[in-house]
N, C-alpha and C positions, 0 to 999 in steps of 0.2 A: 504494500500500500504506500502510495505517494506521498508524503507529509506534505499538509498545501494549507496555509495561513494556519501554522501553530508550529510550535516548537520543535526541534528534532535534535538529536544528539547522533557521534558515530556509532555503529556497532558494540556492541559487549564486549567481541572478540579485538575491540581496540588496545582496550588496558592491558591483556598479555602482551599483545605485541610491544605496544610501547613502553611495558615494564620488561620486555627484554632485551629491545633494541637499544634502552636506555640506558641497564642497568652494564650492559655488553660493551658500549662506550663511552661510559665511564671508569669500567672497568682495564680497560686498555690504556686508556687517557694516564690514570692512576700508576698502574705499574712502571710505563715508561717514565711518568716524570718522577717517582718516588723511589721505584723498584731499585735503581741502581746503585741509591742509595745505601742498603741496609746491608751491604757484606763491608763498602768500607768505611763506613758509621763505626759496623763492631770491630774492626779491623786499628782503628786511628784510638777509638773507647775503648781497649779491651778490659782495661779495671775496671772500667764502673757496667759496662757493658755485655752481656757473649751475644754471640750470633743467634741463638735460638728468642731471645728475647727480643733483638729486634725483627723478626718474622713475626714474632707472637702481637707487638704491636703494631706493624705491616699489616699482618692480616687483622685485627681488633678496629684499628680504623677502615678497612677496607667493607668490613660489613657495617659499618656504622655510616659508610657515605650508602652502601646498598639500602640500610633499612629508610635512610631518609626519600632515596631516588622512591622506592616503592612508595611513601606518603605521598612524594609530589605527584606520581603518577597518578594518583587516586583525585586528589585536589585539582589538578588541571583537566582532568576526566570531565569532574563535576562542572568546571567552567564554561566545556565547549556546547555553546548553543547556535542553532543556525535556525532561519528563517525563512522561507517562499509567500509572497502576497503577490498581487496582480500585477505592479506594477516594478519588484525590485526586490532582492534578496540580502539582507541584514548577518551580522555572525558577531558575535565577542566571545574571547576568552582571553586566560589568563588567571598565573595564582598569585603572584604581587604584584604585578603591573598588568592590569585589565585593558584589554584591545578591542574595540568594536570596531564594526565599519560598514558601508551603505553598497551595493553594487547595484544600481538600474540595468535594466534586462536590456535596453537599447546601447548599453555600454560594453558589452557582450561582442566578444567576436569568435568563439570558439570555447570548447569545453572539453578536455581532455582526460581521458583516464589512464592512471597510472599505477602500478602494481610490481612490486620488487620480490626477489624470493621468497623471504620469510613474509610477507603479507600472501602472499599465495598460500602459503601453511594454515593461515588466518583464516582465509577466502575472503579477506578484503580489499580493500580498493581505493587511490582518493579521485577526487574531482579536479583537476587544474580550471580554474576558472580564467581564461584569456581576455583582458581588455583592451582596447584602444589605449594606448600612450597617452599620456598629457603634453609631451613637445616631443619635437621628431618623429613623428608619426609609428611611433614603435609599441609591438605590443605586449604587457608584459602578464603573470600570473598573481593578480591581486588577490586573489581568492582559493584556498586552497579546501575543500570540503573532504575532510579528512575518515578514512577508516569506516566507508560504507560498505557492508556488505551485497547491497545488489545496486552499485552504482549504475548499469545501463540505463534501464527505467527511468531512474533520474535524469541522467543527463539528457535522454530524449525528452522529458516534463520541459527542462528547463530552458533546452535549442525550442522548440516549440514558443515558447511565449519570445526568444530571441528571434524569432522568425516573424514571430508578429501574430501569429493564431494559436490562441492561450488554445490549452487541452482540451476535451469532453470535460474532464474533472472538475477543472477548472471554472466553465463553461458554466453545467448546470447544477455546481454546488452542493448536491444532495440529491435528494428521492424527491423535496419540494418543488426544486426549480422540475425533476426530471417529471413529475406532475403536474406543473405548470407549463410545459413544453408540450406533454399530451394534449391537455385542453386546446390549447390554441392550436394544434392538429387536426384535432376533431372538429371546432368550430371553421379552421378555414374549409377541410370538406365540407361540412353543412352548405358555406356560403357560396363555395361550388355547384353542390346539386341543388340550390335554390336558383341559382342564376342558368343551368340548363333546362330546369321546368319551364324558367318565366321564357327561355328563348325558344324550347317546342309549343308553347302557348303563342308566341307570337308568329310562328310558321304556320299554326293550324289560323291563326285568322288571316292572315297574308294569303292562304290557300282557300280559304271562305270568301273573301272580297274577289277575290279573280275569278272563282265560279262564279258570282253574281253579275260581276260583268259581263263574261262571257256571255250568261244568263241573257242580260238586257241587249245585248249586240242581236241575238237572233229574232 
């Protein structure tokens, strides 16, 4: 189902991703600028120092930046909101500095999906949302609608109103309008086959006056 004037968030299967992806470079980041550290740390400290001790707190800070990565994951999980209305698509997040932002659908020049290994593991997907440049006529990804699991649908919802012809969905709103749509079906046949009665009525007198004439001729 389409999310269409109300809220939407990525997939569930976002948070592993991104508490792995995250946690995984961090994890790298970590060892290269720390790791090389801790043989000639205890090597230069050996009195106050042994080598096993500092692994022991190598590895004691290394899951302590993991357990934090894992809260932030959850916190900016919680942040990411996105938005579809008629006329333009909305998004903020963020866990200490909050980022909103506006994209009108006429500012739209493409919409790209993109999928990396470990998001295939996922079976998710993001959106690159492509706009028109502000100078130099260049386009860039203002928009990135992150970690959907069935990103096509979307992205054809959202070419569609880029295109200029909002969806069915869009269209007629519910069972009301699609209620409202029948009526005025029905009534324009009615006014149909009222306007083909009144025009064989007017053939059958058209065919009466000419017998009458004829009539009077002889």
């Amino acid at each position: 189902m389409i999310p269409f004037k109300e809220d939407f968030k990525p997939s569930p299967q976002y948070k592993p991703y991104l508490a792995i992806y995250t946690i995984a470079v961090t994890a790298v980041l970590y060892v290269f600028t720390f790791g090389w550290l801790i043989f000639p740390a205890a090597t230069i400290f050996t009195s106050y120092v042994t080598t096993s001790v500092a692994i022991t707190v190598f590895v004691i800070i290394l899951l302590l930046v993991v357990a934090f990565v894992l809260v932030w994951v959850r916190l900016y999980y919680k942040s990411i909101v996105y938005h579809l209305n008629d006329t333009e698509m909305t998004w903020r997040r963020g866990v200490w500095f909050r980022k909103t932002g506006i994209v009108p659908y006429n500012r739209i020049t493409n919409v790209d999906i993109s999928q990396g290994p470990v998001m295939r593991i996922f079976k998710i997907s993001n959106l690159q949302i492509q706009t028109a440049g502000n100078s130099g006529g260049k386009a860039g990804s203002e928009i990135s609608i992150i970690g959907m699991e069935d990103a096509e649908p979307l992205r054809a919802f959202i070419m569609d109103f880029v295109r200029g012809v909002p969806p069915v969905t869009a269209v007629t709103g519910g069972e009301d309008s699609v209620s409202s749509s029948t009526s005025s079906s029905s009534s324009a046949v009615s006014q149909m086959t009222a306007s083909a009665n009144d025009m064989s009525a007017l053939i059958s007198e058209v065919k009466t006056i000419r017998q009458l004439l004829e009539e009077q001729k002889k």
